[in-house]
N, C-alpha and C positions, 0 to 999 in steps of 0.2 A: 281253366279250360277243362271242358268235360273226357274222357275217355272216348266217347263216340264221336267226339271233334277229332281226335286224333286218331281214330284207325281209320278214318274217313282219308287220310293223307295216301292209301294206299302203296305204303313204302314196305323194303324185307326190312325184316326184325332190326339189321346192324342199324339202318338208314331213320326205324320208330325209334331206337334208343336216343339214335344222335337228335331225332327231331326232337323227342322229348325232352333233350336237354337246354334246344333251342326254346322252345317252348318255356321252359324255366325259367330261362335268360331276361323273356321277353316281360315273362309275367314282373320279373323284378326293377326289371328298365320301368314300366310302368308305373312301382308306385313311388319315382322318384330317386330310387338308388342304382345311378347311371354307371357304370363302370367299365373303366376301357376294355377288360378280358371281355366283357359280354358283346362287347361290340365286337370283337374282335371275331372271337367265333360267329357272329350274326353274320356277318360278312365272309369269313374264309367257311363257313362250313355251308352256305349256299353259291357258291363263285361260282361254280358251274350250272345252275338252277336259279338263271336273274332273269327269265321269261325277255330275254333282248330290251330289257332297262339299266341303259348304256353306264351312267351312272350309277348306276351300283355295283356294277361290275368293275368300274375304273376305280374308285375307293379299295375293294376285296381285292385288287389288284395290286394297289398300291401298300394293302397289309401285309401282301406276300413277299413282294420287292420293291421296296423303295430305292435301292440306290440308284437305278438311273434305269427308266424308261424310256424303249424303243418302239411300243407299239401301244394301239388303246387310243381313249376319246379326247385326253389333254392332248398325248403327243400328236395323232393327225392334225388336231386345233392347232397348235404349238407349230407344227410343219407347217400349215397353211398363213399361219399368221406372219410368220418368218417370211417366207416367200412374198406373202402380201408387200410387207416393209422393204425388203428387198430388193424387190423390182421399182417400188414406188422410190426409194430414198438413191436409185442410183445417179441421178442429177444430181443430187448436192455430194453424192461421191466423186463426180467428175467423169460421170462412165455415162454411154448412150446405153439405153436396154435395146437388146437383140431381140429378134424373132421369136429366138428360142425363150427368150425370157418375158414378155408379153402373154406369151402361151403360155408357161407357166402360173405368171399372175392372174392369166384370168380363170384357169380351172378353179386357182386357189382361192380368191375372192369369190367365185360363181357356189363355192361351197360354205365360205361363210356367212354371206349378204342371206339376209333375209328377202320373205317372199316381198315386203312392202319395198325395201330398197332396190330389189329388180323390178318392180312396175316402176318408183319411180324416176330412176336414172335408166333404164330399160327401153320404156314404155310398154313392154309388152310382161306375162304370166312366166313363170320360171320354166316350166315346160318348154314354150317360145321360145325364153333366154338360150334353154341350152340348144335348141336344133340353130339360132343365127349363128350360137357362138362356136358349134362345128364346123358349120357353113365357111364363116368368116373366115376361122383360124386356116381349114383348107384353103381357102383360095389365098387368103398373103403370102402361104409356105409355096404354092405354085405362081405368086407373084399375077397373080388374076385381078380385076378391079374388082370390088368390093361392093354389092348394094347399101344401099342408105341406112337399111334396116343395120344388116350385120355389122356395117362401120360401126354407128352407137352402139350397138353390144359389147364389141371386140375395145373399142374406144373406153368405155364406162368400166368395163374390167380388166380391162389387158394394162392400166398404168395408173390405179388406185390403192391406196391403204384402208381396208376393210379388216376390222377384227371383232372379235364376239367372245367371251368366255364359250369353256366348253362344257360348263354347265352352270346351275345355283344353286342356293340354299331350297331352293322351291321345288326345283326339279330332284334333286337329292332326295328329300324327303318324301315326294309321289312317289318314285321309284322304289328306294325303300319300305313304303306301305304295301305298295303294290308285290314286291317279292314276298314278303314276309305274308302274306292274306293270298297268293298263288301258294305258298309251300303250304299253307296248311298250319304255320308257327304262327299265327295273330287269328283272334278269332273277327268274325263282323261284329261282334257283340262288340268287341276292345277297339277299334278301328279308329274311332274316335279320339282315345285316349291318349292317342298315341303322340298328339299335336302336341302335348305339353314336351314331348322330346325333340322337336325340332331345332332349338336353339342349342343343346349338346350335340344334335346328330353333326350339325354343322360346322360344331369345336373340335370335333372328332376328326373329320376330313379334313379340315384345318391342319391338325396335327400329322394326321397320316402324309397329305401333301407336301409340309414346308421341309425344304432341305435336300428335298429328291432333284433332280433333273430331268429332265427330258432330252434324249436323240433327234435331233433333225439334219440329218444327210451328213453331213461332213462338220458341222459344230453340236455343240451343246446348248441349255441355258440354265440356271438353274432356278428352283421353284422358293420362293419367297414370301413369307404373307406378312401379311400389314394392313393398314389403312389406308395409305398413301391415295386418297380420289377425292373429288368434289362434295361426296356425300356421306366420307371418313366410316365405308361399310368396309366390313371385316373382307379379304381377299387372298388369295394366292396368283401372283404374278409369277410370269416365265420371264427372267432378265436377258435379253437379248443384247448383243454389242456387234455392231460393224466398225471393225479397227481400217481397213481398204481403204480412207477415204485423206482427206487434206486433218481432220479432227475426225476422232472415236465416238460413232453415235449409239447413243444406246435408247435403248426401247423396252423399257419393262413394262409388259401387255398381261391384263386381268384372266385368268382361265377358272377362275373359282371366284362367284363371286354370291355376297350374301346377303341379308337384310339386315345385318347387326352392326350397330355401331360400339366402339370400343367398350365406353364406360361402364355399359350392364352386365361383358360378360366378359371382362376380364380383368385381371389384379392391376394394383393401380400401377405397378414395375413398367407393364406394354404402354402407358399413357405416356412415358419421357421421351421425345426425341433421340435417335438413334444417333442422326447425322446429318448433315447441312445437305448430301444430297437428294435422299432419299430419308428425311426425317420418322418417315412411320411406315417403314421397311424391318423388319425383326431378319437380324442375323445370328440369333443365338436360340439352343435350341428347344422346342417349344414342347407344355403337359398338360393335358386336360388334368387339373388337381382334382384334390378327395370335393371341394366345393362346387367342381362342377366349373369351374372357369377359366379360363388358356392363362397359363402363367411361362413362365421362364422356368427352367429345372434345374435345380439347386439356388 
């Protein structure tokens, strides 16, 4: 990176040293020697400079405190997906859902459902969605009849299991491009280059994620990665358990999920079977090694 690429950042002197270190960092990530300190500052020394690219801030987030998060892009996910399960699995706990829980399921689903599954359980634009499902929700709590429209809204979300990760491998690494080419630390000449880091950025958050928890109201879950899915891509689940019911359900739901499948990029240790219930769930804890691929530590 040239000199007039970097006073071009317009930063005071403390803020050119640090950029210029980030700058360093980057140039080295580049030609292949990935290393977790460099990630480390890439992320905690822009956390407050992620231009509202939600994922990169929840990563820098997660460098700073992992023990257990209470706020940010997993845990609201993590909160909504809970609630989603929640309300939807209270018949096979033996419980009717209230009012008050209906309304809750449906904010929480109307946040996760994408814009194609509110048109088509809906029938109407997500906009629409939310003025019936105001509508609606007031008029049940005043015990009012209901239009046809607001019933299907109130109906479609108010007693369904709707979940989503609350981000990817994909969105990870836009996000990341994009902060590092907003601070002035990537140049457009390098922007490019940068693709070949995508399968470490992803090992990286992998890492920073597994083992943390997340806060939702009055339980926990905690964050887990594996392969455990249909299409055996690398992931971080949130383990959820409802013990309330006749049997202990549990729901470990995707919030990180990636394009990699195990083999390529990680030591052959992660390929064994954990356990008969969750065979490709890692509960021990996890390193980006010197190779560049998720192993086991020690």
């Amino acid at each position: 990176m040239n000199e007039r690429f970097a006073r071009q950042s317009g930063r005071t002197d403390g803020q050119s040293m640090i950029d210029d270190e980030l700058r360093a960092r980057v140039k080295r990530v580049l030609t292949g020697d990935c290393r977790v300190d460099d990630f480390d500052r890439l992320f905690l020394d822009q956390r407050d400079r992620y231009h509202g690219k939600e994922s990169f801030r929840e990563i820098a987030d997660f460098v700073a405190h992992r023990m257990e998060r209470n706020k940010g892009l997993v845990t609201q996910t993590a909160r909504d997906v809970f609630t989603s399960v929640d309300v939807w699995s209270l018949q096979m706990r033996q419980k009717r859902p209230s009012a008050a829980d209906i309304t809750r399921a449906a904010w929480a689903n109307f946040r996760l459902a994408s814009d194609q599954q509110l048109r088509e359980g809906c029938k109407v634009s997500r906009g629409a969605a939310k003025r019936l499902l105001e509508n609606g929700l007031r008029r049940m709590t005043r015990a009012e009849p209901l239009t046809d429209r607001e019933l299907n809204v109130v109906k479609y979300l108010g007693n369904r299991f709707i979940w989503k990760p609350a981000f990817t491998d994909d969105q990870l690494f836009d996000d990341f491009r994009t902060v590092l080419l907003k601070n002035r630390i990537l140049s457009p000449d390098e922007s490019e280059q940068l693709v070949k880091v995508k399968p470490v950025l992803a090992l990286y958050a992998i890492v920073c994620m597994h083992g943390s928890s997340v806060q939702m109201d009055a339980v926990s879950g905690e964050l887990l990665a594996g392969f455990s899915n249909k299409g055996r891509r690398l992931e971080v689940k949130v383990q959820l358990e409802f013990g309330d019911g006749p049997l202990p359900i549990m729901a470990p739901i995707c919030m990180f999920l990636t394009s990699f499948q195990p083999e390529a990029v990680c030591e052959p240790a992660l390929l064994e079977p954990v356990d008969d219930a969750q065979p490709h769930v890692w509960r021990r804890p996890l390193e980006l090694n010197a190779a560049g691929k998720l192993a086991y530590i020690g």
